[in-house]
N, C-alpha and C positions, 0 to 999 in steps of 0.2 A: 942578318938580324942580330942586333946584341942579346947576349944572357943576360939573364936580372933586370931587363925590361917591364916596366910593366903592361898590361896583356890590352889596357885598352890605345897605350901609345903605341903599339902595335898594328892595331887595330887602323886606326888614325893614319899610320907612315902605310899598312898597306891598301884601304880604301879612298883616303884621300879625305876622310868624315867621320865625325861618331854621329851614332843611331840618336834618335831621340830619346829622351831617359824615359819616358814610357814605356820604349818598346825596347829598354833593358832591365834585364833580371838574372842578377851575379858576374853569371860569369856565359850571358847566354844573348843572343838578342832572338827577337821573334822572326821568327820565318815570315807572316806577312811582310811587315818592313824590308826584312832584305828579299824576299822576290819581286814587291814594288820595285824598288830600286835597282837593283839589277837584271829588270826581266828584258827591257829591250838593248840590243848594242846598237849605236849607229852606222851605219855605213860606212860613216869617213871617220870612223875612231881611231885616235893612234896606236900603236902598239902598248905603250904602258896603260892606256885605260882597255882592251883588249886583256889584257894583264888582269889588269882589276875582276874584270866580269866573269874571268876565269875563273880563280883564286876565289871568287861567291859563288860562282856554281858548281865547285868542288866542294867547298865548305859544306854547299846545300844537302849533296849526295852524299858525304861524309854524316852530317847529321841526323840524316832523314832515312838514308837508303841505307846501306853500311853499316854503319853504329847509332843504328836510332832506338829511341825510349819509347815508353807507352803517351807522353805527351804530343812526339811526332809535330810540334811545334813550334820550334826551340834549335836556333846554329849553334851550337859548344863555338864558342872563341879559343879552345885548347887545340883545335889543329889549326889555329894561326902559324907556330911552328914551322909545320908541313905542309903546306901552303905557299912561303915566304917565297923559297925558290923553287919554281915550278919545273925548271930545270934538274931539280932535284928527286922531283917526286917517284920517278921510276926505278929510285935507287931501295926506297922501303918496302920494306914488305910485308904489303897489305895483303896477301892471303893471311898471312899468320895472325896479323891483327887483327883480323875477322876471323878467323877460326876460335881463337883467346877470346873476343866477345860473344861469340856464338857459346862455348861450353861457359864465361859469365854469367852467361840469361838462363842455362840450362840447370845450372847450379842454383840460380832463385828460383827455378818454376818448379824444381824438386819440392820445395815446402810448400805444405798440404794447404797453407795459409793462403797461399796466391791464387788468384781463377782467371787471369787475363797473362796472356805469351804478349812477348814486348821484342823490340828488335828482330831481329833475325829470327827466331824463332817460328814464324809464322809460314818459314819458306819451308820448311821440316813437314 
């Protein structure tokens, strides 16, 4: 993937589609849309759409499971990235980035303000 791309040409080169502009918001698209669309693989898929359905249902668990918000609704298109080459993925390290968003949420929930635990914090 080039730098200084922008995130929805990204988006485009690795699913092959952009979502419909309803079911996008910033820099997010809605979890229905893409579990629609990526929920069944076919049988006789080739490897690069194989690829594809990966790369969404990493995203999915990235958004929802891992680094998820109190929306819980919502792909981030910011681990397009980490995604790109799946080949790659074994090399980061995601404990530490879940451990970093884990004491992120724990640092909001400190303020006397908040009444709802978001993310990870719910496995605590």
């Amino acid at each position: 993937m080039e730098e200084g791309k922008p995130a929805w040409e990204w988006f485009q080169e690795l699913f092959g589609e952009l979502p419909p502009q309803n079911k996008v918001k910033q820099y997010t698209v809605h979890i229905t849309w893409f579990h629609e669309r990526f929920r069944v693989l076919l049988n006789d898929a080739t490897e690069d759409t194989v690829h594809i359905y990966a790369r969404a249902y990493i995203m999915m668990l990235l958004s929802t499971q891992l680094f998820g918000d109190k929306s819980e609704n919502q792909v981030y298109i910011w681990w397009l990235p980490f995604v790109a080459r799946l080949d790659d993925m074994g090399g980061y390290s995601w404990g530490s980035a879940a451990l970093a968003w884990l004491y992120r949420c724990m640092c909001r929930v400190a303020n006397r303000n908040v009444t709802n635990l978001a993310g990870p914090l719910q496995l605590l």
